[in-house]
PAMI-11391 format. One line per field, with one value per residue (C-alpha): x negated, y, z; residue number from 1; residue in three letters. Coordinates in pm, 1 decimal, decimal comma, padded with zeros to 6 digits, always signed. Layout:
X	(X	...)
Y	(Y	...)
Z	(Z	...)
nr	(NUM	...)
rest	(ALA	...)
// end
This chain:
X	(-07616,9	-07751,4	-07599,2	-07758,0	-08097,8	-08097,1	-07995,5	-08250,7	-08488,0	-08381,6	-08427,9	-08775,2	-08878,8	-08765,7	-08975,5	-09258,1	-09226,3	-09161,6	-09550,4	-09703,7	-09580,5	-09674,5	-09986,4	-10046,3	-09961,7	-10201,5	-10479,2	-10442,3	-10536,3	-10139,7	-09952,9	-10144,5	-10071,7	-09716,1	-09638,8	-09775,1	-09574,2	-09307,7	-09313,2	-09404,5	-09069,1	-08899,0	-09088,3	-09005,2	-08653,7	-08585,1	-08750,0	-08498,9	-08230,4	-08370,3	-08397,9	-08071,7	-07893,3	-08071,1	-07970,9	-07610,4	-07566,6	-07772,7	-07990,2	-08250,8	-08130,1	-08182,3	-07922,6	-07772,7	-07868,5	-07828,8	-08015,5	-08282,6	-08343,1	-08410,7	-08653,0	-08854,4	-08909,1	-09023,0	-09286,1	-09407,2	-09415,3	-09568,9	-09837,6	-09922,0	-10032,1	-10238,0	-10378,3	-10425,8	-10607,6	-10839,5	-10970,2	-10811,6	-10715,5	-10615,0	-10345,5	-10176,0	-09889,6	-09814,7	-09795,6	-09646,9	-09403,8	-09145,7	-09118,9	-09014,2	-08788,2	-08610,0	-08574,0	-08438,5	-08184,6	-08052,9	-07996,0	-07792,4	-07558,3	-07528,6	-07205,0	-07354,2	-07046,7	-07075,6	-06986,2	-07034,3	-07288,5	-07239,0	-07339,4	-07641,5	-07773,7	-07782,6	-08114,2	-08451,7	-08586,7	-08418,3	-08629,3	-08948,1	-08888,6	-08736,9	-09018,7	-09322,1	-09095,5	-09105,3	-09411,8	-09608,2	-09403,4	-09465,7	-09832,5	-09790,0	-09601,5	-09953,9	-10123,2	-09944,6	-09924,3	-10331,9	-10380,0	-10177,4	-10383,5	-10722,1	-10568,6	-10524,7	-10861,1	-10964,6	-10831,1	-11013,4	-11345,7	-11281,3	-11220,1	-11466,6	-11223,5	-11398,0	-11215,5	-10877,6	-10721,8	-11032,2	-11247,9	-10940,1	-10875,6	-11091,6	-11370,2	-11264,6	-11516,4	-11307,7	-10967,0	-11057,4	-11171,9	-10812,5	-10616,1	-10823,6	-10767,4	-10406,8	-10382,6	-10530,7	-10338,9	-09988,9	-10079,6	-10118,4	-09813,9	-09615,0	-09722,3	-09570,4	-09285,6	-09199,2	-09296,2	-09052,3	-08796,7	-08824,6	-08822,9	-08513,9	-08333,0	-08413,3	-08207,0	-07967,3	-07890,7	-08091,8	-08365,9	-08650,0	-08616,9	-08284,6	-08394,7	-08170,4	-08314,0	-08460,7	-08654,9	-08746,6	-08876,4	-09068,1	-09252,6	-09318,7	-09423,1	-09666,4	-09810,4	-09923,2	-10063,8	-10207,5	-10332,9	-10484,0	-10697,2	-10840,2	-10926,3	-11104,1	-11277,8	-11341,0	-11392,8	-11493,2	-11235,7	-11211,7	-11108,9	-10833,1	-10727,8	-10686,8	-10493,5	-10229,8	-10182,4	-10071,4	-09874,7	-09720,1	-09645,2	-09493,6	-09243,4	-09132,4	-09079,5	-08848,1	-08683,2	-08602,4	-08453,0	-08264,2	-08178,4	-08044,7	-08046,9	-07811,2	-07629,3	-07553,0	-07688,5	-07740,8	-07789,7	-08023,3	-07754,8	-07936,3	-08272,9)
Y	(-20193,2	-19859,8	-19747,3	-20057,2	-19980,2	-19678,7	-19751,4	-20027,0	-19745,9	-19538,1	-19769,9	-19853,3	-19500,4	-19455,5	-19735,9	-19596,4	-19274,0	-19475,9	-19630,5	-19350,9	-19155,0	-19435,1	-19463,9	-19081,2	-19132,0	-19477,1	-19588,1	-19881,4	-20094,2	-20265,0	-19944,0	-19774,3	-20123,7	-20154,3	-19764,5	-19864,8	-20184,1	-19999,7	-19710,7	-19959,2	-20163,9	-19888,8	-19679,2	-19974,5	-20035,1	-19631,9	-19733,6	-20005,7	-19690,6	-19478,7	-19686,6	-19850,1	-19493,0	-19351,0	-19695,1	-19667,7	-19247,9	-19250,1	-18977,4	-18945,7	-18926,5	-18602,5	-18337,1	-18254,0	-18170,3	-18557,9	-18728,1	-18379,4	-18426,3	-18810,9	-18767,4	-18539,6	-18797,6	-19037,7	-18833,8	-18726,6	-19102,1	-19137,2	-18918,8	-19038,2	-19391,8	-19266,8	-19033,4	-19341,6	-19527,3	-19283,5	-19085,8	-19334,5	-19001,0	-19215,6	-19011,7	-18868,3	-19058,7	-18908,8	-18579,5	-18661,5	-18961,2	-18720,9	-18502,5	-18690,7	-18925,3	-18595,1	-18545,1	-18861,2	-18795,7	-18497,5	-18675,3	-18904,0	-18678,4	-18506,1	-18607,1	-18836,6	-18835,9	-18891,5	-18571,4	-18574,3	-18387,5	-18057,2	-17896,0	-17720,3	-18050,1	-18295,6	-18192,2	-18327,9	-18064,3	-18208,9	-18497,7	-18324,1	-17982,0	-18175,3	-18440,5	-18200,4	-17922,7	-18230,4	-18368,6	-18029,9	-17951,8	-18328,7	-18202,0	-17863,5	-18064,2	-18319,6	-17982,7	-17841,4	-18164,7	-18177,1	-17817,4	-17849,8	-18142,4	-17912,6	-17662,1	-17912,2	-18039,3	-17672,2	-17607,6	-17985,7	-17794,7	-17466,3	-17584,3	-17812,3	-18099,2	-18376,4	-18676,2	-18820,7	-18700,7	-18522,9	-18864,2	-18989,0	-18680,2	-18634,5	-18391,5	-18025,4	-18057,0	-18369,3	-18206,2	-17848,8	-18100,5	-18293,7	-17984,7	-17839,8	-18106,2	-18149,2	-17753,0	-17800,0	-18115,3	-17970,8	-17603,6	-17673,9	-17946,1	-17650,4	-17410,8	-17739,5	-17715,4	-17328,6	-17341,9	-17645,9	-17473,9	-17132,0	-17318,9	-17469,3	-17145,4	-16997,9	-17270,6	-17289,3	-16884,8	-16754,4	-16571,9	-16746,3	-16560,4	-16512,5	-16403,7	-16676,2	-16710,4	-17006,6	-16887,6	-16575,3	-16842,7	-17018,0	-16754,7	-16647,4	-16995,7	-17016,1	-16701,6	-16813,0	-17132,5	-16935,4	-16671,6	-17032,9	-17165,2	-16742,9	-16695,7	-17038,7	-16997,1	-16665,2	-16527,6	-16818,8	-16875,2	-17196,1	-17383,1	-17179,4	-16963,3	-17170,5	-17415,8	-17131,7	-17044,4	-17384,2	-17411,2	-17088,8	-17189,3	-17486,8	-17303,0	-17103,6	-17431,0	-17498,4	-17178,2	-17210,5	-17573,7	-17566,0	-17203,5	-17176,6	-17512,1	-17642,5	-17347,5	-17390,3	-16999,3	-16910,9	-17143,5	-17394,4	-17586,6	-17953,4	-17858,3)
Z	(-05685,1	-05700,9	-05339,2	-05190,5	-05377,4	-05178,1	-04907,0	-04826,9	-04977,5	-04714,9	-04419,5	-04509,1	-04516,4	-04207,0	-04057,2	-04268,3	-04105,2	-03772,5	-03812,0	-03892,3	-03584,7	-03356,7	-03556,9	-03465,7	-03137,6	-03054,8	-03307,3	-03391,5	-03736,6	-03745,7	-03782,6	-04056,9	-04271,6	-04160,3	-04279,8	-04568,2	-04671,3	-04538,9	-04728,3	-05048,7	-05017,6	-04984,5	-05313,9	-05483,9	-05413,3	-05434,7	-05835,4	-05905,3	-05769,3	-06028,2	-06324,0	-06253,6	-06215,2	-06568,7	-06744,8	-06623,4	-06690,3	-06988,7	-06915,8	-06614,4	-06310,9	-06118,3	-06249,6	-05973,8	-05573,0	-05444,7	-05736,3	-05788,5	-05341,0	-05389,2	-05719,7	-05531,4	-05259,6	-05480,3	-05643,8	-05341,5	-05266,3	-05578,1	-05511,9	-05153,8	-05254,4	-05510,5	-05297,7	-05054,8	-05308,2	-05373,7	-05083,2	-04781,7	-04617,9	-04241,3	-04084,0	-04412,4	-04371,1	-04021,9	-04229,9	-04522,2	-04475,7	-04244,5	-04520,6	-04764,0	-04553,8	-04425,2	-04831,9	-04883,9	-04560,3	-04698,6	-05018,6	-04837,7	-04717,5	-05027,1	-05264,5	-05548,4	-05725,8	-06144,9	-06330,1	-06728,3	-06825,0	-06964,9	-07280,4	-07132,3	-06992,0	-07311,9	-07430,9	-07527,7	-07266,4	-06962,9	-06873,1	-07022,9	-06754,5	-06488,8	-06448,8	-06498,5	-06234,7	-05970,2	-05994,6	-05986,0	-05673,8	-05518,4	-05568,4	-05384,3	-05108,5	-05069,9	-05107,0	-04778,1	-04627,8	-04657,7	-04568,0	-04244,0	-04134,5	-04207,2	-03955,7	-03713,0	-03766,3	-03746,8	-03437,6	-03297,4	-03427,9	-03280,2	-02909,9	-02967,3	-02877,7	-03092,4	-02952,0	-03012,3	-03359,6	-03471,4	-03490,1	-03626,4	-03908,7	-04236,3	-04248,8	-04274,7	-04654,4	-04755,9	-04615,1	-04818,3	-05162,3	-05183,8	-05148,9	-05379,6	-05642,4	-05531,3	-05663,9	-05980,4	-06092,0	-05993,2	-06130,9	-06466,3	-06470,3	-06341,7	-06632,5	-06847,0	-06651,4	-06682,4	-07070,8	-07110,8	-06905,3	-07100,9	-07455,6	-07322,8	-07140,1	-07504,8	-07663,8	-07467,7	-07419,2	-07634,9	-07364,5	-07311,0	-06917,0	-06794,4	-06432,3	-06289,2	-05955,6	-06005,5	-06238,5	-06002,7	-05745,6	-05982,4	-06099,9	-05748,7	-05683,2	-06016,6	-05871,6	-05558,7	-05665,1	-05928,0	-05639,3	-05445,7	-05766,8	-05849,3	-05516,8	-05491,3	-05858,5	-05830,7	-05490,8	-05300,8	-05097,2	-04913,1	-04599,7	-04377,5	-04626,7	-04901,6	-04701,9	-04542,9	-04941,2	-04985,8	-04711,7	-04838,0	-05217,5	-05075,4	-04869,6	-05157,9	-05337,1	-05022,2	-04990,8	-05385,7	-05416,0	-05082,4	-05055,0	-05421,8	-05569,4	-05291,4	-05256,1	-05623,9	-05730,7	-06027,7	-06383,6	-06219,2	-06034,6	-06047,8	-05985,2)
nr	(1	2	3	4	5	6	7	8	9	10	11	12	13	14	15	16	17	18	19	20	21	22	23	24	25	26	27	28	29	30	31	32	33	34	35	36	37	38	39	40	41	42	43	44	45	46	47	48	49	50	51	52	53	54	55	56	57	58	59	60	61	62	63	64	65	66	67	68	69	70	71	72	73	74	75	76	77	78	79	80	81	82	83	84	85	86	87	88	89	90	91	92	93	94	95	96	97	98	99	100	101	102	103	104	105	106	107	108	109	110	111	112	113	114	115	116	117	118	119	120	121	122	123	124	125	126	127	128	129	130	131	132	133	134	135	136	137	138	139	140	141	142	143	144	145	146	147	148	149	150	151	152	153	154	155	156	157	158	159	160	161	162	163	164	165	166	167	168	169	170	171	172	173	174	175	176	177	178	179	180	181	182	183	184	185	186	187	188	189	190	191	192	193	194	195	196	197	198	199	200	201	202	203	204	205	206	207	208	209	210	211	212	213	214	215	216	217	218	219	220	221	222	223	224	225	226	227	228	229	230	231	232	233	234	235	236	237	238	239	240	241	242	243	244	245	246	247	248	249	250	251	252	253	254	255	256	257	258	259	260	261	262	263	264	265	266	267	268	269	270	271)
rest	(UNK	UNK	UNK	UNK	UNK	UNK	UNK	UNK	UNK	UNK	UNK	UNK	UNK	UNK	UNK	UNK	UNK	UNK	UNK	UNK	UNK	UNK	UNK	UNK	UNK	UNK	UNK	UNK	UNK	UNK	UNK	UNK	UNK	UNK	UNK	UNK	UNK	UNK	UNK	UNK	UNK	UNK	UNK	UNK	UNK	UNK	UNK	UNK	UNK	UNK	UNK	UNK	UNK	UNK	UNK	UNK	UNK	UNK	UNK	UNK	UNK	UNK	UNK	UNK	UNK	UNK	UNK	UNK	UNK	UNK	UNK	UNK	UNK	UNK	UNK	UNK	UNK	UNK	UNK	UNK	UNK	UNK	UNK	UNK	UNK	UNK	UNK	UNK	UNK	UNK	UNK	UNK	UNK	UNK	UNK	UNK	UNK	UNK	UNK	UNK	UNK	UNK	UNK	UNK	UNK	UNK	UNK	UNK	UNK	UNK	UNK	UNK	UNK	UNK	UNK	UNK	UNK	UNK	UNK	UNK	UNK	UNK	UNK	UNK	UNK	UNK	UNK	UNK	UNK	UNK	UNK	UNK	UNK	UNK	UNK	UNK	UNK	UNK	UNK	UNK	UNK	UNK	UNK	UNK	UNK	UNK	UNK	UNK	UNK	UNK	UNK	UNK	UNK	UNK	UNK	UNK	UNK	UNK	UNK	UNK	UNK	UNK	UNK	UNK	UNK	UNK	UNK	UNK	UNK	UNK	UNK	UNK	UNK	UNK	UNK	UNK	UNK	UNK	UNK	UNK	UNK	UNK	UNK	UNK	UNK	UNK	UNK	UNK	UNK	UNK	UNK	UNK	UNK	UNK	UNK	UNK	UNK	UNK	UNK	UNK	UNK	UNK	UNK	UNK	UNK	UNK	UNK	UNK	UNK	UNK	UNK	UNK	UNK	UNK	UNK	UNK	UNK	UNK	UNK	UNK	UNK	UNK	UNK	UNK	UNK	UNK	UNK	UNK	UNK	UNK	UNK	UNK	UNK	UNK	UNK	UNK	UNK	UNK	UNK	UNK	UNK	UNK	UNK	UNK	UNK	UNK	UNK	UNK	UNK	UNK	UNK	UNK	UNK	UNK	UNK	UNK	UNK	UNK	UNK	UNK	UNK	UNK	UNK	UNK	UNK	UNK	UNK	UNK	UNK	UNK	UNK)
// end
């Protein structure tokens, strides 16, 4: 059952991401709804996957690259429609859905064979760290997601190109205010996450920082965000700037759970 879950999952992403191309491509009120049932099936199915997978292991299910790749698609899913609800942001599926589909591809390819869990790993901390870690990082991704579409809309303003996407596109004040709240709800759920996760590494080896390089990336990562929300508080900064930083922190997020996580460096082998 849990294959098939996500495989169907899978499908429907890909038809989500399908609409909201086509939707980018020619306006039109049917593809907008379709991404969105789309991309709702499939959130829903890729839920029963979950559930079913944590029921059957006994412990949540994201500790290793396959099941950590998929989770992250799911709260970045999980994010969008809320996000959707809220501010009815148009074309943010166009920018968001091929991300996480390409997630949930890669997860696909990746082994999801069932290894028991090892000593390190049966602890309170694990779902507590994990779920803040990839939730504050499904937040940065929105944030990047958001910030790219304000440099698009940037550039519409610039060359003074106001038809097409740009009528189509949120203001560059409404663009600048989501990633701006994006920031500020997945900052402080990442200082949970790097508290949780030192409480644990101090547990578990007795150093509350053992400069694995996850934890190296992580702090690099808290410090940009970190950088985003002080220069915004502090010194004003807004608009362009603020949305590069995103886009920045976010690739560092990238660079960490691909480049290391995958690679399996270091102590953090599942995240």
């Amino acid at each position: 059952m849990g294959a098939i879950t996500f495989d169907i999952s899978l499908a429907f992403y890909f038809f989500a991401m399908l609409f909201a191309v086509l939707d980018l491509s020619k306006s039109t009120k049917t593809f907008p709804k379709l991404m969105l049932i789309s991309a709702f099936i499939g959130f829903g199915f890729q839920t029963v996957y979950i559930f079913y997978e944590g029921f059957s292991l006994g412990h949540v299910p994201f500790v290793n690259p396959h099941e950590a790749t998929s989770f992250f698609a799911w709260c970045i899913f999980l994010l969008f429609f809320i996000l959707e609800y809220r501010y009815k942001v148009g074309l943010l599926g166009a920018f968001i859905t091929p991300m996480a589909f390409l997630l949930m591809f890669v997860s696909f390819l990746l082994p999801s064979e069932l290894k028991p869990l090892s000593p390190v790993l049966r602890s309170q901390w694990l779902g507590v760290h994990t779920v803040f870690a990839f939730l504050a990082n499904a937040a940065f991704a929105m944030a990047a997601g958001v910030g790219f579409m304000y440099l698009v809309q940037e550039h519409y303003v610039k060359s003074k190109r106001l038809g097409g996407l740009f009528s189509r596109l949120p203001s560059l004040h409404v663009l600048d205010e989501i990633n701006y709240r994006l920031v500020t709800v997945g900052f402080p759920l990442f200082t949970v996450a790097i508290i949780s996760g030192s409480i644990w590494a101090d547990n578990a080896w007795g150093s509350y920082i053992s400069w694995d390089p996850r934890q190296i990336w992580a702090l690099v990562t808290w410090l940009i965000f970190g950088i985003v929300l002080h220069a915004r508080l502090q010194r004003g900064w807004r608009g362009k700037r603020a949305a590069a930083l995103s886009i920045l922190g976010f690739l560092t997020i990238i660079g960490a759970f691909a480049g290391l996580a995958l690679l399996q460096k270091g102590q953090h082998v599942f995240l």
